[in-house]
Backbone as a chain_set.jsonl record, in Angstrom:
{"seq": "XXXXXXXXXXXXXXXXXXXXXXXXXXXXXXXXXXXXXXXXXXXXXXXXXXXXXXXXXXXXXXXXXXXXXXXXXXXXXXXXXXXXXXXXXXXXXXXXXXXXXXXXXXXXXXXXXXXXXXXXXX", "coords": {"N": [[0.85, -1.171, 0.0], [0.451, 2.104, -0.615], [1.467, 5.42, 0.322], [-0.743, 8.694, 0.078], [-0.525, 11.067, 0.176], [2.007, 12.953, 2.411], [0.923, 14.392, 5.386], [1.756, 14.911, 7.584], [5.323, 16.182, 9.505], [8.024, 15.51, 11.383], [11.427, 16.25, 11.817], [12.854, 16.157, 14.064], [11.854, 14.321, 16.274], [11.791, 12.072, 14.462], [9.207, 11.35, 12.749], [6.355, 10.887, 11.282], [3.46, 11.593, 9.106], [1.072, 10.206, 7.568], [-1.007, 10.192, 4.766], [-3.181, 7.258, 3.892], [-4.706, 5.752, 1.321], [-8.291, 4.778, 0.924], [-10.784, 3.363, 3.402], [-12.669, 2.421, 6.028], [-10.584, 1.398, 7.463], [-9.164, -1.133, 9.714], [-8.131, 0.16, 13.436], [-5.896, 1.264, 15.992], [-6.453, 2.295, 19.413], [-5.378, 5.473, 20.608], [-3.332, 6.098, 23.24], [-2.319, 7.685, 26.103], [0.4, 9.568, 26.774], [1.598, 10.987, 28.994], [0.703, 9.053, 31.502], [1.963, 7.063, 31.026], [3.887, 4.25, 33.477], [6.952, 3.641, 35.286], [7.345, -0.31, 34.947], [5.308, -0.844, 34.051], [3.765, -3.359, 31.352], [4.056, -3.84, 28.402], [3.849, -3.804, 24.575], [5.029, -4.631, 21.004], [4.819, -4.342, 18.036], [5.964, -5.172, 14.612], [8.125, -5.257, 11.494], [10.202, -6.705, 11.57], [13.045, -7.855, 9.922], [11.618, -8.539, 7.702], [9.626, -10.035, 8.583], [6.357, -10.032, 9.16], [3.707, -8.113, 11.684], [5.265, -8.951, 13.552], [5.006, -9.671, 16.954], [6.046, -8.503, 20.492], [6.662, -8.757, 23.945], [7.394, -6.775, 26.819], [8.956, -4.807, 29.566], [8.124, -0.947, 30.424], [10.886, 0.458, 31.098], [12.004, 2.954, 31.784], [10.094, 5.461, 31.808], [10.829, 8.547, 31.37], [13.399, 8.759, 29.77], [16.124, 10.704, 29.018], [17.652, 11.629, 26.582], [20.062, 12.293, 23.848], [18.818, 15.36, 24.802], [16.306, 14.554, 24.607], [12.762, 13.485, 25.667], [12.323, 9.715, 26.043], [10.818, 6.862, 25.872], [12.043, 4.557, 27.753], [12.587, 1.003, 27.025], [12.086, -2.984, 27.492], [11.079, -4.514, 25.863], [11.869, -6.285, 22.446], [13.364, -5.13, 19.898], [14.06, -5.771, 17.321], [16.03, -4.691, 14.065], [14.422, -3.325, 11.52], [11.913, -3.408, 12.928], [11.531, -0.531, 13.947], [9.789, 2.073, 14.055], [6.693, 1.06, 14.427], [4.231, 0.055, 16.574], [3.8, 1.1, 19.7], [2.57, -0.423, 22.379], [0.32, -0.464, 25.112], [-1.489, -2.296, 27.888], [-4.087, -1.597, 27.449], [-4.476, -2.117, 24.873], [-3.933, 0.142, 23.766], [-2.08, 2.814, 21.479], [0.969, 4.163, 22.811], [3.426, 4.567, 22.477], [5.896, 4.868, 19.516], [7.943, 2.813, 18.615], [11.395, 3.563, 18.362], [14.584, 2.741, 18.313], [17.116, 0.793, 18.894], [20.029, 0.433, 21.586], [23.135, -1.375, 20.255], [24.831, -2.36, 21.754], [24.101, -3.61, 24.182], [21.222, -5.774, 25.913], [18.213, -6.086, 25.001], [17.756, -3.116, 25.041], [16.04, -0.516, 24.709], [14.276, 1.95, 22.099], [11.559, 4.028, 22.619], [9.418, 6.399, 20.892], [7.486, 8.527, 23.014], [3.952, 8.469, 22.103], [2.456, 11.215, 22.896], [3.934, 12.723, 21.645], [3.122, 13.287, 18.633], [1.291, 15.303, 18.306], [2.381, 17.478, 18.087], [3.523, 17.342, 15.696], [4.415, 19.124, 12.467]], "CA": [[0.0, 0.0, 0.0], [1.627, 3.64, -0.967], [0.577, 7.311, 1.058], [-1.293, 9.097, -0.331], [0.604, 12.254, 0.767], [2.648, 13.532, 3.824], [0.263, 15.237, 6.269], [3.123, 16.238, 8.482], [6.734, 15.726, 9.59], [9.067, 16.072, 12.515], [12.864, 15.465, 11.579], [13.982, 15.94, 15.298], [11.358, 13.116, 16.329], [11.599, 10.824, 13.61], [7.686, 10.949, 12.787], [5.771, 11.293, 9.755], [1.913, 11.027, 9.547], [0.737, 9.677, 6.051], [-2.722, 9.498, 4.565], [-3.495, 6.336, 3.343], [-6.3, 5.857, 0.29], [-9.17, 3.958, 1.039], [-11.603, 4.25, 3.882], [-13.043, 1.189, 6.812], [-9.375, 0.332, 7.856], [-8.836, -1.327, 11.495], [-7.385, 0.839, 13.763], [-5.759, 0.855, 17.473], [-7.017, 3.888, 19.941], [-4.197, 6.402, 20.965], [-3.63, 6.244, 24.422], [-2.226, 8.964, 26.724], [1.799, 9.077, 27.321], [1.577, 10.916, 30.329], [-0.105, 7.962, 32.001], [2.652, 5.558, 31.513], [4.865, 4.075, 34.568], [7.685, 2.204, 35.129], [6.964, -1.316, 34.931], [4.072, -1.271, 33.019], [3.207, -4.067, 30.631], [3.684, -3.251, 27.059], [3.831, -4.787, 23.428], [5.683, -4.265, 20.392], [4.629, -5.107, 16.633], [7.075, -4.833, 13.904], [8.04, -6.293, 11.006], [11.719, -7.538, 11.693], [13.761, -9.08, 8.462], [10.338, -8.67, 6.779], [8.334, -11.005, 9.271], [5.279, -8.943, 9.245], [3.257, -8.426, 12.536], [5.634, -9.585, 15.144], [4.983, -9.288, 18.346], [6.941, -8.657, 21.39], [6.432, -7.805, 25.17], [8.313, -6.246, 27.85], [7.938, -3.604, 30.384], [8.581, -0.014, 30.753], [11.981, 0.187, 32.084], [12.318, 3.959, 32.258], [9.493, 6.518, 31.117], [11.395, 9.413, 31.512], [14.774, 8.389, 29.675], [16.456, 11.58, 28.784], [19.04, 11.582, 25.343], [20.036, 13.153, 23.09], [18.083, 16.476, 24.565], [14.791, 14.218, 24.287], [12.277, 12.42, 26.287], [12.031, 8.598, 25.177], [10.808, 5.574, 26.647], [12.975, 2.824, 27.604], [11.707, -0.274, 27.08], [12.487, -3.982, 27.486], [10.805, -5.459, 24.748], [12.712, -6.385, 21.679], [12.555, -3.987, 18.679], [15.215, -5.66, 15.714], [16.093, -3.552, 12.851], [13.153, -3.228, 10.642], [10.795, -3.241, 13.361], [11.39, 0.841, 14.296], [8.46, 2.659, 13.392], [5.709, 0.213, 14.851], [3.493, 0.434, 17.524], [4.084, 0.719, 21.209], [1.125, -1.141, 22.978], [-0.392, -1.035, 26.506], [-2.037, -3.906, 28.104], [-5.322, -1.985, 27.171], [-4.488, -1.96, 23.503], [-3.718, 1.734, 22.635], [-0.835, 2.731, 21.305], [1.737, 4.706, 23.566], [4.894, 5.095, 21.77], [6.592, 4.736, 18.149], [9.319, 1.943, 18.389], [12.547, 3.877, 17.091], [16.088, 2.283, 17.872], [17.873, -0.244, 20.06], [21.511, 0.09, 21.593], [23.378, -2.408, 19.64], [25.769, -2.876, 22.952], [23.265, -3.794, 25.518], [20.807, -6.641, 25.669], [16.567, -4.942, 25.623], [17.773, -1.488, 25.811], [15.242, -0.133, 23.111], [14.036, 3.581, 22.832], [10.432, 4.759, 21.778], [9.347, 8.187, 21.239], [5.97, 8.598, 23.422], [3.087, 8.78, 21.355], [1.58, 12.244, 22.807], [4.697, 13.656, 20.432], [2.506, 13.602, 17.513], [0.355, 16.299, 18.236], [3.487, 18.298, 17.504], [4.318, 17.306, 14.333], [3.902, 20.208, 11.675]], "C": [[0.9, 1.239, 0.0], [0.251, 4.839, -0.375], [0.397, 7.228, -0.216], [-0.807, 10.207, -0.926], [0.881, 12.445, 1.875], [1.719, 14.105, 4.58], [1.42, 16.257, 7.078], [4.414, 15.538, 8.689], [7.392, 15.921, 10.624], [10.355, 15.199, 12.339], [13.557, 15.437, 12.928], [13.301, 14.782, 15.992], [10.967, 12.0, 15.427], [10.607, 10.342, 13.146], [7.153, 11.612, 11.374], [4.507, 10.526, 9.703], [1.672, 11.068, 7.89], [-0.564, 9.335, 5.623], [-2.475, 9.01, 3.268], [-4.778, 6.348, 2.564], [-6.846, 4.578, 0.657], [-9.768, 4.78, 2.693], [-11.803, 2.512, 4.957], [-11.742, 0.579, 7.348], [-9.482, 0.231, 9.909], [-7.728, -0.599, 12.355], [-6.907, 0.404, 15.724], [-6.177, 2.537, 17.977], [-5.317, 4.4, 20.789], [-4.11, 6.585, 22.178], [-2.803, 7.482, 25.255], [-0.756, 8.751, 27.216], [1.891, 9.633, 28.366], [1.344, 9.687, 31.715], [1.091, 6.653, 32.378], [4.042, 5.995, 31.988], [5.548, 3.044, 34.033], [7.298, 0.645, 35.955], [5.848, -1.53, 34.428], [4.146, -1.928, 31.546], [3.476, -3.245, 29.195], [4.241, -4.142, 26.065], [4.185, -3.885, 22.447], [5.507, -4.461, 19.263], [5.144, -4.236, 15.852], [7.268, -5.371, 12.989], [9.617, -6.439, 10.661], [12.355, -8.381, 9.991], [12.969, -8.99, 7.945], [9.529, -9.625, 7.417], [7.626, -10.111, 9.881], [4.601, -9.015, 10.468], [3.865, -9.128, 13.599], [5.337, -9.026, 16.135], [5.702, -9.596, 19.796], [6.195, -8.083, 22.451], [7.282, -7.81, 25.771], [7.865, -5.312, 28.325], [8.59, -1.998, 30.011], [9.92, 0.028, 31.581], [12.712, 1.398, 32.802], [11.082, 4.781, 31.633], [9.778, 7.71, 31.001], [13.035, 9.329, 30.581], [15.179, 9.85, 28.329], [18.219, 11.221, 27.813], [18.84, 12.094, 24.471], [19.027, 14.61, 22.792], [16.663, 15.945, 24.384], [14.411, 13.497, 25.296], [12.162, 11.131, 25.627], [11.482, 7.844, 26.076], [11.491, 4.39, 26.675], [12.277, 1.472, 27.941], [12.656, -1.369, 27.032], [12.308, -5.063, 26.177], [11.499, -5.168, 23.759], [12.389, -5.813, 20.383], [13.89, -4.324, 17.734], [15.231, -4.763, 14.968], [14.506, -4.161, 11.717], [11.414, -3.506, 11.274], [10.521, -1.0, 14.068], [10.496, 1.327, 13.371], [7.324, 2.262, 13.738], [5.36, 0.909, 16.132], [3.908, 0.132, 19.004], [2.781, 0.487, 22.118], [1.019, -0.869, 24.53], [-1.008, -1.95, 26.749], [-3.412, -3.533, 27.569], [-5.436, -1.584, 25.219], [-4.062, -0.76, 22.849], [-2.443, 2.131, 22.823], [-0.375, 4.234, 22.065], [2.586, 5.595, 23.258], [4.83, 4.64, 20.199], [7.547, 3.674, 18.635], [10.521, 2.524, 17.882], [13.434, 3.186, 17.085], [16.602, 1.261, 19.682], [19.64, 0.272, 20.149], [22.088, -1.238, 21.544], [24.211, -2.921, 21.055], [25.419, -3.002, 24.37], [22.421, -4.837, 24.694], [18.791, -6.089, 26.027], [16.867, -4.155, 25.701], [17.484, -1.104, 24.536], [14.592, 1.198, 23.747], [12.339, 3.495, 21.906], [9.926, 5.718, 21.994], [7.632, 8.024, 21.714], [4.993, 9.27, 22.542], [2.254, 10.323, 21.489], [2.703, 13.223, 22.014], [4.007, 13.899, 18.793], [1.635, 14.737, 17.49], [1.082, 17.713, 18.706], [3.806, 18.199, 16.474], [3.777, 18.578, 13.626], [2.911, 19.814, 10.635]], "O": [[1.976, 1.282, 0.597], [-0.96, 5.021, -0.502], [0.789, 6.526, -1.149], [-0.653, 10.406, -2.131], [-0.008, 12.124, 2.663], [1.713, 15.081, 3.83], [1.755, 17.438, 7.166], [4.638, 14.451, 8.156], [7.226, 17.119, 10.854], [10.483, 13.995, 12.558], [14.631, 14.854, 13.069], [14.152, 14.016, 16.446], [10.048, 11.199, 15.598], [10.585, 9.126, 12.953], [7.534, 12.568, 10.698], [4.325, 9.356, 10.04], [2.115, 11.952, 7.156], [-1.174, 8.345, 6.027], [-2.022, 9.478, 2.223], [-5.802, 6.857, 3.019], [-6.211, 3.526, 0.729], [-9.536, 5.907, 3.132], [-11.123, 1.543, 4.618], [-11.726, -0.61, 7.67], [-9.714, 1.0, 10.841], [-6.542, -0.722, 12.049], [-7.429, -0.438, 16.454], [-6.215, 3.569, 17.306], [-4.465, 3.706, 21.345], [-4.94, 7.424, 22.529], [-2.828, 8.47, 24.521], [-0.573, 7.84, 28.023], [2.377, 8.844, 29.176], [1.975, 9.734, 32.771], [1.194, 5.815, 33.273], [4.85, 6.876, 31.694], [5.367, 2.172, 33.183], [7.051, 0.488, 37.151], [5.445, -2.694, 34.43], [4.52, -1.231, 30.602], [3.074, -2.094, 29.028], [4.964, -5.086, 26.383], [3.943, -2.683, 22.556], [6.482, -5.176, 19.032], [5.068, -3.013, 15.965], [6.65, -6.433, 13.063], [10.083, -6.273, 9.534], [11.915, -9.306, 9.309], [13.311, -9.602, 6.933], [8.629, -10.091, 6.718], [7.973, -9.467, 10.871], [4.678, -10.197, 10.803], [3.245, -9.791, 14.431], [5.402, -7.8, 16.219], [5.896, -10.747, 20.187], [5.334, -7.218, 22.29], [8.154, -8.661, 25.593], [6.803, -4.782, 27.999], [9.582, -1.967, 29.283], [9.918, -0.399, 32.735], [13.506, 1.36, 33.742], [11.237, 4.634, 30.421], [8.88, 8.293, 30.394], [13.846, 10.131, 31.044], [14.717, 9.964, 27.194], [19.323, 10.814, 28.175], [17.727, 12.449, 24.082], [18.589, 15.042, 21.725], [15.801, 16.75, 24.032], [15.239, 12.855, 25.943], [11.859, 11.277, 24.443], [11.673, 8.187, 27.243], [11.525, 3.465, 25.864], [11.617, 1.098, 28.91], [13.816, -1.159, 26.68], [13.008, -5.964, 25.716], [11.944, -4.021, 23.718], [11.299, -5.977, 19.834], [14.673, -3.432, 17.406], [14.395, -3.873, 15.128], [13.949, -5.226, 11.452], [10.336, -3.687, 10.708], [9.481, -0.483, 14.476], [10.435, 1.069, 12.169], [6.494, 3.111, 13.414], [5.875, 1.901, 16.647], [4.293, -0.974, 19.381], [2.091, 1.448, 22.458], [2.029, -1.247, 25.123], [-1.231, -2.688, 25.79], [-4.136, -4.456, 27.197], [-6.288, -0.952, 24.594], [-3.863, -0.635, 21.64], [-1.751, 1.976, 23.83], [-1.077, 5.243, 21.997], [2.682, 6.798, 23.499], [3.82, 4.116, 19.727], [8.095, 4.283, 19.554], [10.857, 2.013, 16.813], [13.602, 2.657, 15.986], [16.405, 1.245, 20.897], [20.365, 0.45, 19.17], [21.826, -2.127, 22.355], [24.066, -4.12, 21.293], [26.048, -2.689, 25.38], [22.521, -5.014, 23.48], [18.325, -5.82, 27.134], [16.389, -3.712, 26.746], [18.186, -1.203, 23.53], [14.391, 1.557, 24.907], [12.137, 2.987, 20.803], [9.83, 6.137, 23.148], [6.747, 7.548, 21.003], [5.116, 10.456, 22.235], [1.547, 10.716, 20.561], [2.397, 14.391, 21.776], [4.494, 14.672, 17.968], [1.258, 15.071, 16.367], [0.644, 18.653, 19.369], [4.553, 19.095, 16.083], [2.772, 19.112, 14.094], [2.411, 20.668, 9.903]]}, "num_chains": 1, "name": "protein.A"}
């Protein structure tokens, strides 16, 4: 499936909102990043090497994790290369965070940008 066009962009958060053509698609509800603690439950879908829809869990391991000048969330669950960009889940289904990047020299130490950053993008 190919955008449509760009809606918006943020190059310092790595985000880009895209409208898709067509109309009835299944969606997840947007949940509130303020809200989330450490140790809270969360899930990861991605599509790794090209295996579409994986899914991972792990917890919150920092909600506050301050780099590079940004807030992120540190998470436990496992986010391979070609899963950044996917959804960051709560236990009650709505998505949290973005998935962006793992440190290659640690074992679970994965970053995602909290989802109430979109309602910044331009």
């Amino acid at each position: 499936m190919w955008a449509d066009s760009l809606l918006g962009s943020s190059i310092v958060n790595d985000i880009a909102i895209l409208k898709i053509p067509g109309t009835g698609f299944d969606y997840l509800k947007i949940g509130d990043s303020a809200k989330v603690v450490g140790g809270q439950t969360i899930y990861t879908i991605g599509c790794p090497l090209g295996l579409e829809n994986t899914i991972s869990a792990g917890l919150i391991s920092n909600p506050e994790r301050l780099f590079d000048g940004q807030t992120w969330f540190q998470i436990s669950a496992p986010i391979s290369p070609g899963s950044s960009g996917g959804a960051l889940i709560n236990e009650f289904g709505e998505v949290i965070g973005i998935t962006t990047g793992t440190f290659i020299d640690g074992q679970n130490l994965n970053l995602a940008i909290p989802i109430d950053q979109i309602y910044y993008v331009d």
